[in-house]
Each structure stands twice: as structure tokens, then as C-alpha cells.
N, CA, C and O atoms as a DFTB+ gen file, in Angstrom:
652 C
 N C O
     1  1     -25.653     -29.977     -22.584
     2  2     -24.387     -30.190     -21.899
     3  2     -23.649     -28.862     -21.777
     4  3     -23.844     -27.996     -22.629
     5  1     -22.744     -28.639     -20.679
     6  2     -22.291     -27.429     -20.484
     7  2     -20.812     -27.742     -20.805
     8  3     -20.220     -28.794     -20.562
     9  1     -20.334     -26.642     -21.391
    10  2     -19.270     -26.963     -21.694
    11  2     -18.268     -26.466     -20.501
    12  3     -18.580     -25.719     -19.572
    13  1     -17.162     -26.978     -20.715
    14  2     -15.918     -26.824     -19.321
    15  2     -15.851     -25.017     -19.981
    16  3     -15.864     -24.239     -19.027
    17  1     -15.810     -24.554     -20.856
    18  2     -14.855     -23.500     -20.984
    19  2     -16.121     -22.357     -20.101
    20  3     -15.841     -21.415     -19.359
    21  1     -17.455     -22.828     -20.484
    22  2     -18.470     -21.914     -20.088
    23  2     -18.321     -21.861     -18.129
    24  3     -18.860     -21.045     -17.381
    25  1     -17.716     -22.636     -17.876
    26  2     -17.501     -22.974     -15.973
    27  2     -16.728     -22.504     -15.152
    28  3     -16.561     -22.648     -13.941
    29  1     -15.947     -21.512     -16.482
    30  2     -14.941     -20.864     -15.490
    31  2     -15.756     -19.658     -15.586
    32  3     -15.573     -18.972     -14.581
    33  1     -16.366     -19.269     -16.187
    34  2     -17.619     -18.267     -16.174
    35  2     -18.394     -17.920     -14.852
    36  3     -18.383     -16.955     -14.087
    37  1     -18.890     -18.792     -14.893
    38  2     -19.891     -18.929     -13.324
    39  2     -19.617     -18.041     -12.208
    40  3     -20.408     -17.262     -11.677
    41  1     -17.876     -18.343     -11.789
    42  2     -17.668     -17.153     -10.874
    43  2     -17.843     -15.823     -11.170
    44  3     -18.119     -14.993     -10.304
    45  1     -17.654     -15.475     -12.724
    46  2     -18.038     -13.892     -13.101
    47  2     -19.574     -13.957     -13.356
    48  3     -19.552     -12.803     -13.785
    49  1     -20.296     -14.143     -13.417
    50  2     -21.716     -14.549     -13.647
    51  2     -21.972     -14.168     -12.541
    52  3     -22.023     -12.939     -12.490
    53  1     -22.266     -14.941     -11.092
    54  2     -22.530     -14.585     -10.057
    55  2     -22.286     -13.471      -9.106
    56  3     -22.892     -12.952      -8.168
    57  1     -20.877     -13.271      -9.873
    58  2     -20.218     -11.782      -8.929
    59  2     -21.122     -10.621      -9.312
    60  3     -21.634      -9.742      -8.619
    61  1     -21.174     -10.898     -10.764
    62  2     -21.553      -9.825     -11.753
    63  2     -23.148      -9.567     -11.204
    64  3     -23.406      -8.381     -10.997
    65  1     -24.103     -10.413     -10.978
    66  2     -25.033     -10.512     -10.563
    67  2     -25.513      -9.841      -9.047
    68  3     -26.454      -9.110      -8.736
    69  1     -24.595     -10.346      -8.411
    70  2     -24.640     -10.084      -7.016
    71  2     -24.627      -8.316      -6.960
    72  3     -25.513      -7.568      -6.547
    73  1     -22.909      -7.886      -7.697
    74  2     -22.791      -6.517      -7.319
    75  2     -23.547      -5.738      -8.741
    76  3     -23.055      -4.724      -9.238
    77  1     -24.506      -6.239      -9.152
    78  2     -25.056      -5.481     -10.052
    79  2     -23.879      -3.998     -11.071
    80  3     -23.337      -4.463     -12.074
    81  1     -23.658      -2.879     -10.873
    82  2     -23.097      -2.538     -11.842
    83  2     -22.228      -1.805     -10.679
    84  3     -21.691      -0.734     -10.964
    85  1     -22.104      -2.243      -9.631
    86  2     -21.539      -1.606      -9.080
    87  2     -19.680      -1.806      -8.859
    88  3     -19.174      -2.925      -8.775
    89  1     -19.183      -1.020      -8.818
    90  2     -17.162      -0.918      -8.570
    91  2     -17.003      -0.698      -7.276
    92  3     -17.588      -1.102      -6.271
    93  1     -15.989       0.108      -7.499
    94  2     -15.193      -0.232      -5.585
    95  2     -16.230       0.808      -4.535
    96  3     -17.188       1.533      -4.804
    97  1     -15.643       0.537      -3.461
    98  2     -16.524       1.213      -2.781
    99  2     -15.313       1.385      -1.414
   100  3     -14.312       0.711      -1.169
   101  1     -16.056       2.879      -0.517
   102  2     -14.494       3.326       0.344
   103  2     -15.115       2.424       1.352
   104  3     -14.727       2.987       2.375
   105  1     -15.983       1.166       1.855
   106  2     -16.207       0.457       2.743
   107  2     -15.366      -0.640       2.921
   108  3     -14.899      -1.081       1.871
   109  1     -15.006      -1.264       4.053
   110  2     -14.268      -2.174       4.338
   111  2     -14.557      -3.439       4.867
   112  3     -13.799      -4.409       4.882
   113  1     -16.098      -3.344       5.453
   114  2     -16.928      -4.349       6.148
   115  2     -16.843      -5.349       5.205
   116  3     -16.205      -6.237       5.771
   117  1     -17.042      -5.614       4.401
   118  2     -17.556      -6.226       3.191
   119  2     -16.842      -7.227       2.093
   120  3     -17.397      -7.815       1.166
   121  1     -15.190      -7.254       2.534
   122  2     -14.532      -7.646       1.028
   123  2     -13.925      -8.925       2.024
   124  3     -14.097      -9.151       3.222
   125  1     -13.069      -9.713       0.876
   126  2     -12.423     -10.845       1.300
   127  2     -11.210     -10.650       0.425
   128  3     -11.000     -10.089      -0.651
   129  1     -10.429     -11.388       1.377
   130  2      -8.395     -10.892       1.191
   131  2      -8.347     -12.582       0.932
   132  3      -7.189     -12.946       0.728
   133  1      -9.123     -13.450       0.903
   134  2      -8.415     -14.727       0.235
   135  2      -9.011     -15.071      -0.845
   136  3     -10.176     -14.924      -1.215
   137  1      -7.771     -15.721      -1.498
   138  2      -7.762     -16.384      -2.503
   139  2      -8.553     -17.624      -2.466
   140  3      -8.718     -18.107      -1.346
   141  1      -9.063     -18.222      -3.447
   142  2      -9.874     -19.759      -3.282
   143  2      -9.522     -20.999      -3.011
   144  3     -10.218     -21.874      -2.496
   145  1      -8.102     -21.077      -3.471
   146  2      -7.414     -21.827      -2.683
   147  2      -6.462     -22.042      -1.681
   148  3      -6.008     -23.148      -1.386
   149  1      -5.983     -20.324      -0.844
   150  2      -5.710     -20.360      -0.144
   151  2      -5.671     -18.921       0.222
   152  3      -6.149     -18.056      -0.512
   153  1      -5.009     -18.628       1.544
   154  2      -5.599     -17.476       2.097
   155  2      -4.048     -16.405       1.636
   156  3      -2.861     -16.712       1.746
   157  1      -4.510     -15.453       1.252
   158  2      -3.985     -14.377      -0.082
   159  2      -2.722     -13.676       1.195
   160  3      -1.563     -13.459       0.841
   161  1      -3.215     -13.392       2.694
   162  2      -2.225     -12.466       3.136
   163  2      -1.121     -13.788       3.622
   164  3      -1.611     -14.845       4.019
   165  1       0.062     -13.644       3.560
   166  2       1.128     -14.664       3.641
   167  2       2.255     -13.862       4.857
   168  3       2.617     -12.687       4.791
   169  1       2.600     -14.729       5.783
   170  2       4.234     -13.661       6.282
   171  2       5.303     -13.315       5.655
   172  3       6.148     -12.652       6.256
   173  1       5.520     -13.740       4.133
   174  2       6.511     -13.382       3.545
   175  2       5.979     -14.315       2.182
   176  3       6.145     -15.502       1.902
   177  1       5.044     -12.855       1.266
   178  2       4.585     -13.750      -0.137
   179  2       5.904     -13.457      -0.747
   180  3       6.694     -12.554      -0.469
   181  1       6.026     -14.843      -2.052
   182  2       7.041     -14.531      -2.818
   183  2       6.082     -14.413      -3.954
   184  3       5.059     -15.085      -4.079
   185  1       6.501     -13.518      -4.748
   186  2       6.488     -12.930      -5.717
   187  2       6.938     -13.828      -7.115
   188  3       8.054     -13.423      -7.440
   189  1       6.597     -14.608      -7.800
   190  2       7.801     -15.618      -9.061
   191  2       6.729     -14.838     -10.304
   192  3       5.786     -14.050     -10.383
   193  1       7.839     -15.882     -11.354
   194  2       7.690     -15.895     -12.586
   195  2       7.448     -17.910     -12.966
   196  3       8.132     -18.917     -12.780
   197  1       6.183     -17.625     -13.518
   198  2       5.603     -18.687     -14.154
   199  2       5.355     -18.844     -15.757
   200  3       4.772     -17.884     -16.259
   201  1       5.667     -19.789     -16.539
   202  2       5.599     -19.763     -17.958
   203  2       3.818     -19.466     -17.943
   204  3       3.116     -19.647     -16.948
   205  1       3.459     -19.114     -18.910
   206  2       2.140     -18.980     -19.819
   207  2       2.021     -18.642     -21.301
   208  3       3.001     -18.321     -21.974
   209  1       0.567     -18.741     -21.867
   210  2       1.124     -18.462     -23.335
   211  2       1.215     -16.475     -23.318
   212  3       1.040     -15.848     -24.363
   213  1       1.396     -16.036     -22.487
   214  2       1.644     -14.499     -22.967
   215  2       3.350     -14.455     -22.543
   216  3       3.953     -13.382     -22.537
   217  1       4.087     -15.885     -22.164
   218  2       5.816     -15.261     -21.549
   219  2       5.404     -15.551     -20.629
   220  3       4.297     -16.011     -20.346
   221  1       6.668     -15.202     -19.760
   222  2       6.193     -15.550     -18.082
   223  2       5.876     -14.068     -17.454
   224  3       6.343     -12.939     -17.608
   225  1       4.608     -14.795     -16.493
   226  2       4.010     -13.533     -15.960
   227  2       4.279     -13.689     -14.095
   228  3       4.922     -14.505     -13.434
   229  1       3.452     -12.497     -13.717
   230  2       3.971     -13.102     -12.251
   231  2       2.567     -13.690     -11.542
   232  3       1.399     -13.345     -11.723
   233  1       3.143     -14.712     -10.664
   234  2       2.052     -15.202      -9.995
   235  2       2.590     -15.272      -7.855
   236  3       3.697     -15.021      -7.378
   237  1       1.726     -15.555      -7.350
   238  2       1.867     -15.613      -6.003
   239  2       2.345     -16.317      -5.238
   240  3       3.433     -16.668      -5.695
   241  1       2.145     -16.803      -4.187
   242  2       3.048     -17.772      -3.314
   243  2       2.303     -19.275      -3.517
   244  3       2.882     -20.336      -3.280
   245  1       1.069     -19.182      -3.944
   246  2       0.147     -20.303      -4.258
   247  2       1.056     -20.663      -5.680
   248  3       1.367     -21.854      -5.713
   249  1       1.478     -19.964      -6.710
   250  2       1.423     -20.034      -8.062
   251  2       0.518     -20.253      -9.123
   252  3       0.608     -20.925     -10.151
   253  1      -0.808     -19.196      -8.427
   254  2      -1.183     -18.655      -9.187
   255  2      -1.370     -17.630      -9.720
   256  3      -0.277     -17.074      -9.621
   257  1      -2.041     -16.955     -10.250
   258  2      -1.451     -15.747     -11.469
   259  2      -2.341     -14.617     -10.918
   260  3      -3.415     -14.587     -10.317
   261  1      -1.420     -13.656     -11.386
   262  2      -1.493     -12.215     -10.469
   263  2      -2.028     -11.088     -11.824
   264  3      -1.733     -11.340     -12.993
   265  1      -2.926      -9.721     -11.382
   266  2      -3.076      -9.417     -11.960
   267  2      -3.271      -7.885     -11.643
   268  3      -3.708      -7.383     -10.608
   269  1      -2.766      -7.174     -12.977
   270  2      -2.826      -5.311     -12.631
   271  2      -4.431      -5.109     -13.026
   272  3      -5.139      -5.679     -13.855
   273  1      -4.749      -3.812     -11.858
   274  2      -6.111      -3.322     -12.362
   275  2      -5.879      -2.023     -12.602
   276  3      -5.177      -1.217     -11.992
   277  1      -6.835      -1.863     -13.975
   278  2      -6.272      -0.566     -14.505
   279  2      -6.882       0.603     -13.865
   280  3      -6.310       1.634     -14.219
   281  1      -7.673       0.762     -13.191
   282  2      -8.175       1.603     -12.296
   283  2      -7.766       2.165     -11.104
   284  3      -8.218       3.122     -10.476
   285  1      -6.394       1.065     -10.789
   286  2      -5.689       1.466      -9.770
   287  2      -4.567       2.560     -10.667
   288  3      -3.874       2.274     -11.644
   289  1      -4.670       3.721     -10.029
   290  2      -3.488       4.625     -10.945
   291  2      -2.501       4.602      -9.986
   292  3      -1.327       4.266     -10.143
   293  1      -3.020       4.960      -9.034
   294  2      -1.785       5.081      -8.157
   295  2      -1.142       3.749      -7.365
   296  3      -1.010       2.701      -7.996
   297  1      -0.802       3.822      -6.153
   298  2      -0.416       2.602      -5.173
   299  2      -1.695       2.247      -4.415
   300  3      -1.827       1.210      -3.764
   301  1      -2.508       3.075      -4.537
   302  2      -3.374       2.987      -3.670
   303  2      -5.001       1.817      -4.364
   304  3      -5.716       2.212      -5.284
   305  1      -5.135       0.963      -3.909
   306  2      -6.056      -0.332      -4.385
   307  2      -7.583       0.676      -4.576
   308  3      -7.729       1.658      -3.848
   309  1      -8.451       0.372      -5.424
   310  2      -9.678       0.831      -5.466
   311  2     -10.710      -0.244      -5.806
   312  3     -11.777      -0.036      -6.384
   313  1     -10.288      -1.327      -5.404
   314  2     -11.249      -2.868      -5.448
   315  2     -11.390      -2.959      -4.105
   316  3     -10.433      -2.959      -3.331
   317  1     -13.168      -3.082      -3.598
   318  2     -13.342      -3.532      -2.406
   319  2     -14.686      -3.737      -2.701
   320  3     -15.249      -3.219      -3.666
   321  1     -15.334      -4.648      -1.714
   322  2     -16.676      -5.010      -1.744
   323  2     -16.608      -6.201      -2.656
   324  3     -15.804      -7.129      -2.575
   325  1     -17.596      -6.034      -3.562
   326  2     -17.918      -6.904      -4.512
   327  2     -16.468      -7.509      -5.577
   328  3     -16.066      -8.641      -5.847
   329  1     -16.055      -6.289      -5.917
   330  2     -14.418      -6.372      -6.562
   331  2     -13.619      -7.459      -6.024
   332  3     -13.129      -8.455      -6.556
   333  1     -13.609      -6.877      -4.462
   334  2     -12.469      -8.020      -3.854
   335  2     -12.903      -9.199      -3.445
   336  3     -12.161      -9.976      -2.844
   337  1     -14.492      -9.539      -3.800
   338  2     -14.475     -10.795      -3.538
   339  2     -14.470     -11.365      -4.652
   340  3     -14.731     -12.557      -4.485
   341  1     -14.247     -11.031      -6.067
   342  2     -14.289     -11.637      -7.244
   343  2     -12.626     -11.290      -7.966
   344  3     -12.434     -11.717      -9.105
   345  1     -11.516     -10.540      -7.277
   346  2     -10.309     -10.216      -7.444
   347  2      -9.737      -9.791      -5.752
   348  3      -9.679      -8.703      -5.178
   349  1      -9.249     -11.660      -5.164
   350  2      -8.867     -10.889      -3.982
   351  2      -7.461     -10.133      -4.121
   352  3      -6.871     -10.066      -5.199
   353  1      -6.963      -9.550      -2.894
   354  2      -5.663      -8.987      -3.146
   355  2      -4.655      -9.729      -2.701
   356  3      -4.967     -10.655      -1.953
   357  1      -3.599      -9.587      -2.939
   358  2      -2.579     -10.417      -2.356
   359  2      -1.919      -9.808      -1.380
   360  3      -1.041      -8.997      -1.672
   361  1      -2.129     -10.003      -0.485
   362  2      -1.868      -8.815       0.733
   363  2      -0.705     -10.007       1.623
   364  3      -0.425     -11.147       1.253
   365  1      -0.239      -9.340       2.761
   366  2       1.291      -9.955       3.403
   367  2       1.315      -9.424       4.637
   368  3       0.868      -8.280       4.550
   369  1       1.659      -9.725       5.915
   370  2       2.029      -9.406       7.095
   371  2       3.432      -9.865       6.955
   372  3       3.618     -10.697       7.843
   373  1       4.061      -9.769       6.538
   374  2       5.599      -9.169       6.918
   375  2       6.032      -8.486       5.262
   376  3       5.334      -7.625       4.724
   377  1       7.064      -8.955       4.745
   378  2       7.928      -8.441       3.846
   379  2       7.940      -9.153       2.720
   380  3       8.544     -10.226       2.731
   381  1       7.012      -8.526       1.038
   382  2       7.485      -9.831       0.336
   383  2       8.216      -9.943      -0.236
   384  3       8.893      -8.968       0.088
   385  1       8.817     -10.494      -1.070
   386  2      10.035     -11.536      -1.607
   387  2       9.924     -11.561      -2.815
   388  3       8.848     -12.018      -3.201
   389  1      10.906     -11.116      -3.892
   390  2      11.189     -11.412      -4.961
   391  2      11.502     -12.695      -5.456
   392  3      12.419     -13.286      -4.886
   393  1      11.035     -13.148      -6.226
   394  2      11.836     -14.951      -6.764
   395  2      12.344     -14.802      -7.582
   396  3      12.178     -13.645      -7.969
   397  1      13.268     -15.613      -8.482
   398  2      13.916     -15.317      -9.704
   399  2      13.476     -14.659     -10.268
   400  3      12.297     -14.402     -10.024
   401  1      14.287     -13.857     -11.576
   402  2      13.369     -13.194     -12.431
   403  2      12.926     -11.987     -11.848
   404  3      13.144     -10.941     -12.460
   405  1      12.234     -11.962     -10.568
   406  2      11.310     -10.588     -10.712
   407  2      12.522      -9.886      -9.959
   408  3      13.491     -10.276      -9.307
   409  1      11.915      -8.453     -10.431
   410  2      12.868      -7.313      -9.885
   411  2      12.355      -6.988      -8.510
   412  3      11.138      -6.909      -8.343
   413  1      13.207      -6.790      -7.492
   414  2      12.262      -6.412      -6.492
   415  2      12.217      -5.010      -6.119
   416  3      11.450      -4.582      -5.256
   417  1      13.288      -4.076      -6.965
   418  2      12.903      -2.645      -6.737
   419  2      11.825      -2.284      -7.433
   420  3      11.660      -1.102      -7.731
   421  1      10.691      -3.520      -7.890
   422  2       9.561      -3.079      -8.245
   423  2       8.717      -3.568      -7.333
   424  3       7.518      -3.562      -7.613
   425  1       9.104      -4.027      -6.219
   426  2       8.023      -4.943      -5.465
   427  2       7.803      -3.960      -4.280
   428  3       8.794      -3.377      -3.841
   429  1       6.636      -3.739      -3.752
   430  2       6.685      -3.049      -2.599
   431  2       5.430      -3.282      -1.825
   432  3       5.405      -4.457      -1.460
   433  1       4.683      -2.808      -1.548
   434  2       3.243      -2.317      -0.350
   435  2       2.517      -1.344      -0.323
   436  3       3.079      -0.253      -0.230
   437  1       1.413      -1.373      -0.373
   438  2       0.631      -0.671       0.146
   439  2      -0.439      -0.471       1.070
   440  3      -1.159      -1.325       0.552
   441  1      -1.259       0.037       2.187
   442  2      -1.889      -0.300       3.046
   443  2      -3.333       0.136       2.666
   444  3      -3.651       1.310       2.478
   445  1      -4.550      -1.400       2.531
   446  2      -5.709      -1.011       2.350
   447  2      -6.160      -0.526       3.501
   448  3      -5.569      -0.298       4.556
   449  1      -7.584      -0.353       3.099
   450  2      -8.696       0.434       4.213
   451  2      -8.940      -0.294       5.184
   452  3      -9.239       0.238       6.253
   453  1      -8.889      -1.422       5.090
   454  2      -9.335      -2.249       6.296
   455  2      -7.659      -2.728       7.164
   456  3      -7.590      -3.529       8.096
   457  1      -6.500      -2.011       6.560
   458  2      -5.524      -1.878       7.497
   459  2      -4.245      -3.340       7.088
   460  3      -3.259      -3.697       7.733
   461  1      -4.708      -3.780       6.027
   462  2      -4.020      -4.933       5.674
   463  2      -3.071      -4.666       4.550
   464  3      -3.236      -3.657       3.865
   465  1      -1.942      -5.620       4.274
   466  2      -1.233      -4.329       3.218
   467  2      -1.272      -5.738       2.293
   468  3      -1.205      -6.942       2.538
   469  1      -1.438      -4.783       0.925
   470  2      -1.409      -5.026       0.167
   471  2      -0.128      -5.239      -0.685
   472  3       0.518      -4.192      -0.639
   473  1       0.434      -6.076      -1.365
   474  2       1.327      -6.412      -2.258
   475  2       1.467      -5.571      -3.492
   476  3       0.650      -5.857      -4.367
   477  1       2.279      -4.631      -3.766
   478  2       2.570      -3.736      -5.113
   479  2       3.540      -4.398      -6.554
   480  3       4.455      -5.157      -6.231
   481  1       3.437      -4.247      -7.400
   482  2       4.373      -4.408      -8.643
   483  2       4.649      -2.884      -9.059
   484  3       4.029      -1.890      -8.680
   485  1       5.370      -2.930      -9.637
   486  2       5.236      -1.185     -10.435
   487  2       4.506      -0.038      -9.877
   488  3       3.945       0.798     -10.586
   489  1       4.521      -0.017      -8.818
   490  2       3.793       1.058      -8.132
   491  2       2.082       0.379      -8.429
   492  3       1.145       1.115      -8.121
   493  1       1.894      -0.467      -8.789
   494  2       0.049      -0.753      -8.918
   495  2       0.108      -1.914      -7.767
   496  3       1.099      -2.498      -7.328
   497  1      -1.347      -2.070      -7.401
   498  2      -1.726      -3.252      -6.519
   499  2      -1.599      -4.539      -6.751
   500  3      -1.370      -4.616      -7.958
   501  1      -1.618      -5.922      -6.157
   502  2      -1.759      -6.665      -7.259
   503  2      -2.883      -7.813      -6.936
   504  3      -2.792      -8.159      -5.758
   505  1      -3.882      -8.478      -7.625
   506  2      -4.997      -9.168      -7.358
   507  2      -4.717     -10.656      -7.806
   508  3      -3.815     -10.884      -8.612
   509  1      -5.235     -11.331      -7.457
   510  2      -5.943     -12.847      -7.514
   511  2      -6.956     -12.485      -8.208
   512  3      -7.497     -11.382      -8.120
   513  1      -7.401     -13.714      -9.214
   514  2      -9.087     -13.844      -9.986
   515  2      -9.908     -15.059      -9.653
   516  3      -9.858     -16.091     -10.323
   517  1     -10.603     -14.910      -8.678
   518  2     -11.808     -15.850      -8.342
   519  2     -11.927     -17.184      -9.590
   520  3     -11.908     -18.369      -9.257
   521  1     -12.024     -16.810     -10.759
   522  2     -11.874     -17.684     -12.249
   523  2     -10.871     -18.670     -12.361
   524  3     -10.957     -19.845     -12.720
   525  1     -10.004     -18.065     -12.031
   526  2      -8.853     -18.698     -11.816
   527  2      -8.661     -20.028     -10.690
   528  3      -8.564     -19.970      -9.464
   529  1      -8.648     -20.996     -11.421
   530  2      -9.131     -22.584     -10.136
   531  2      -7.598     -23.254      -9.784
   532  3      -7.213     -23.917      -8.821
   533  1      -6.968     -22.816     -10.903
   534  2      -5.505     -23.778     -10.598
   535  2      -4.216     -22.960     -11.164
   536  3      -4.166     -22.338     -12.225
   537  1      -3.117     -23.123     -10.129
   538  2      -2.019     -22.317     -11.022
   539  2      -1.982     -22.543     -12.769
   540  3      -2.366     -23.487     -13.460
   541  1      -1.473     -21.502     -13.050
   542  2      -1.341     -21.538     -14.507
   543  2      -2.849     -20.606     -15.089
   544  3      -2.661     -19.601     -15.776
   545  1      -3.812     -20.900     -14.858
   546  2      -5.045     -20.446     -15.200
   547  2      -4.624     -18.353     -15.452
   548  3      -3.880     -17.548     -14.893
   549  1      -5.692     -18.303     -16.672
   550  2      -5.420     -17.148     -17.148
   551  2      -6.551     -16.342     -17.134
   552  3      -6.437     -15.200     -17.579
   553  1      -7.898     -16.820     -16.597
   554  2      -8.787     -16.497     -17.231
   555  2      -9.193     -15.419     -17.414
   556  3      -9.981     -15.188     -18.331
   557  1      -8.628     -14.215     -16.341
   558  2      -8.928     -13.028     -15.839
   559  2      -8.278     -11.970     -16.914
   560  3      -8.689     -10.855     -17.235
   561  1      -7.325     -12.570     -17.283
   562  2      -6.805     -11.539     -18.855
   563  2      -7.935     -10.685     -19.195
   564  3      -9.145     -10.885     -19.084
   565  1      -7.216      -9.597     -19.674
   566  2      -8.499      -8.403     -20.554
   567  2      -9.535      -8.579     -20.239
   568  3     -10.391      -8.823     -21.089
   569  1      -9.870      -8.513     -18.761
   570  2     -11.544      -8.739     -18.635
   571  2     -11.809      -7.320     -18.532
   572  3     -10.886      -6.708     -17.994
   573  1     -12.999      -6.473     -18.960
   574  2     -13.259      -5.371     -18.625
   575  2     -14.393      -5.454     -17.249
   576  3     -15.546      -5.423     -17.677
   577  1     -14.330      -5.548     -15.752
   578  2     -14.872      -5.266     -14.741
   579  2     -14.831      -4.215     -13.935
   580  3     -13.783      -3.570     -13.941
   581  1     -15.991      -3.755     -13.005
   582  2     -15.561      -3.061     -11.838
   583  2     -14.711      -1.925     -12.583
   584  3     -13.563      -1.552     -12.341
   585  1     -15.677      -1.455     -13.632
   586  2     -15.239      -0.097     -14.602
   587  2     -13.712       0.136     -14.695
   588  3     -13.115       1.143     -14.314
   589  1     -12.941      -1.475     -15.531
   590  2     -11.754      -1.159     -15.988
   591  2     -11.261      -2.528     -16.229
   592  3     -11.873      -3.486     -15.755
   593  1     -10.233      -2.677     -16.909
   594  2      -9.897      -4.034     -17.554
   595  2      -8.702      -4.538     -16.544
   596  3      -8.278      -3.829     -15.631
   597  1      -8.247      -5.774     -16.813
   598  2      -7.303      -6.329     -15.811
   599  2      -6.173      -6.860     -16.682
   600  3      -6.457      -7.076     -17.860
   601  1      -5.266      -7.035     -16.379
   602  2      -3.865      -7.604     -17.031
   603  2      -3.028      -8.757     -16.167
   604  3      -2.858      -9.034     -14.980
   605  1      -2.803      -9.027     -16.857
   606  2      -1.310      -9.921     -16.389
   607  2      -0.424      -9.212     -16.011
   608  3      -0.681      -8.030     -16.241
   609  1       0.728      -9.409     -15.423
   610  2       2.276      -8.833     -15.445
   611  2       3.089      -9.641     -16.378
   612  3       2.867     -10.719     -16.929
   613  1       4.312      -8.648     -16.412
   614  2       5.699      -9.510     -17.174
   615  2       6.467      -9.056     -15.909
   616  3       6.079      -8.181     -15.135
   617  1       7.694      -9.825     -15.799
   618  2       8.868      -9.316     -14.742
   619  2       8.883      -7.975     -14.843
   620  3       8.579      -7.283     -13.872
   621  1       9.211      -7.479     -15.933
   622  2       9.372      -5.798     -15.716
   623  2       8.250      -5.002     -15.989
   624  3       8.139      -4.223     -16.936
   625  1       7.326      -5.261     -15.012
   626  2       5.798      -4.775     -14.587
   627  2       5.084      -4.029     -15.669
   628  3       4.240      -3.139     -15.567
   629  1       5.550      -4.527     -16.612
   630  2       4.818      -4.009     -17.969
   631  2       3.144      -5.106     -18.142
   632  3       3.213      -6.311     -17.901
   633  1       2.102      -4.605     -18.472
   634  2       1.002      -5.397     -18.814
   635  2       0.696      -5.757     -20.042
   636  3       0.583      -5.084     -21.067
   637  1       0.548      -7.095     -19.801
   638  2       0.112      -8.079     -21.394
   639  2      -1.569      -7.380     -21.885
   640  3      -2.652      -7.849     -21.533
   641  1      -1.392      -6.385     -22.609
   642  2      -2.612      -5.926     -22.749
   643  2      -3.535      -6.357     -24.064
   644  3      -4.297      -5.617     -24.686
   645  1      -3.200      -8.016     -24.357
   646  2      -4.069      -8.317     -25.422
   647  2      -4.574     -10.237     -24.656
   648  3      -3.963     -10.836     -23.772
   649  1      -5.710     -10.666     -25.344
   650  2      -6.029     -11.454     -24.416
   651  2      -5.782     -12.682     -24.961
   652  3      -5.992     -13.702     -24.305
């Protein structure tokens, strides 16, 4: 019997498989900007704060949970290909939106390679986790992938860096 906890696995299993050891890549042909349950670029994502057991972190216009990659140093995203189909981005055609709680002189944009902009916290990018099936879901915490670990947010774009 398989257990439920081993099933949220599967999506990293297969990704992991697929892109063998490979990280981002400067190609653009190749990645996907939605989320699994719905499609990640929005005309105006809001940005909230959702309870979890790390405090409330931030999650997307779906409400589900958003996440820093530590590989991104700058504003500029370095997940594509294989990355972004296993961490899409939360990307926006117009302007996004702070919700309670979050600050929005931390909220801003940035424009990927394939010309779509991406959603910022703290000057970093911010991702969706394939693992992740239903708001609230955490699973993507401290994962080390795609040569670097991933985090949660808090409102003041600090990362929950224990899992």
C-alpha cells in the first residue's frame, strides 16, 4: 500500500527524472507559467497572507503557497525548463496587488525570457510547487532542487528557512 504522504512525491520523482541533474537553462521554448490548478499569469494577482504551521506565509490569487528560490539573487528568475515546470512562476499581465498584511513596497516585477513578467517579493521571484495540490499545502519547504533550496515567505519577505 502506498502511503498518501509518499504521493505528494511523485511530482518530484518524475520532474527529477525527466530533467535528470539538470537546473535552469537561458531557453524559453520549453517551460510552463501555470500552476496545476490554475493558470499562474493573472490581470491583477493578489498577493495575501495565509495561516500555516510556519505563521502566515504568502500565497497567490489561487491561495496557494508561494515560494523564494535561493538561486535567484537578484530580481532576475533563473528557473526555466524543467524548473518551471516543477515550480511555475507566478507571473501577471497587469499590476499586482497587495492583500492585507503584505507590504506592497515589497511587491514588484520582473520580466522573464520568454517576455512574461514575473511577480517579485523582496526583490526575489516568486514560484508555485507542482507538490503542492491544494491551498494550504507546504510541501515544497526546504526542498534542495535545481541546485538550491526553496522557502516560504513571511509578510516581511523574510524566508522560513527550517522545514
Amino acid at each position: 500500500m502506498i502511503k498518501p504522504a509518499l504521493l505528494a512525491f511523485a511530482p518530484v520523482a518524475a520532474a527529477v527524472a525527466i530533467a535528470g541533474c539538470g537546473g535552469s537553462s537561458s531557453s524559453s521554448s520549453s517551460h510552463s507559467t501555470a500552476a496545476p490548478s490554475k493558470p499562474a499569469g493573472t490581470a491583477t494577482a493578489a498577493v495575501t497572507l495565509a495561516p500555516s504551521k510556519f505563521g502566515k506565509i504568502l500565497v497567490g490569487p489561487n491561495g496557494r503557497t508561494l515560494y523564494d528560490f535561493v538561486a535567484d539573487k537578484t530580481m532576475k528568475s533563473t528557473c526555466y525548463g524543467a524548473c518551471a515546470s516543477l515550480w511555475p512562476p507566478l507571473t501577471v499581465t497587469g499590476t499586482p496587488k497587495a492583500g492585507p498584511g503584505v507590504k506592497a513596497s515589497l511587491l514588484g516585477t520582473t520580466k522573464r525570457t520568454d517576455g512574461t513578467t514575473e511577480v517579485t517579493y523582496n526583490g526575489h521571484p516568486l514560484y508555485y510547487y507542482a507538490g503542492d495540490s491544494a491551498p494550504g499545502d507546504t510541501t515544497g519547504q526546504d526542498i534542495n532542487q535545481f541546485g538550491a533550496l526553496w522557502y516560504v515567505l513571511l509578510a516581511n519577505g523574510m524566508q522560513v528557512t527550517h522545514g
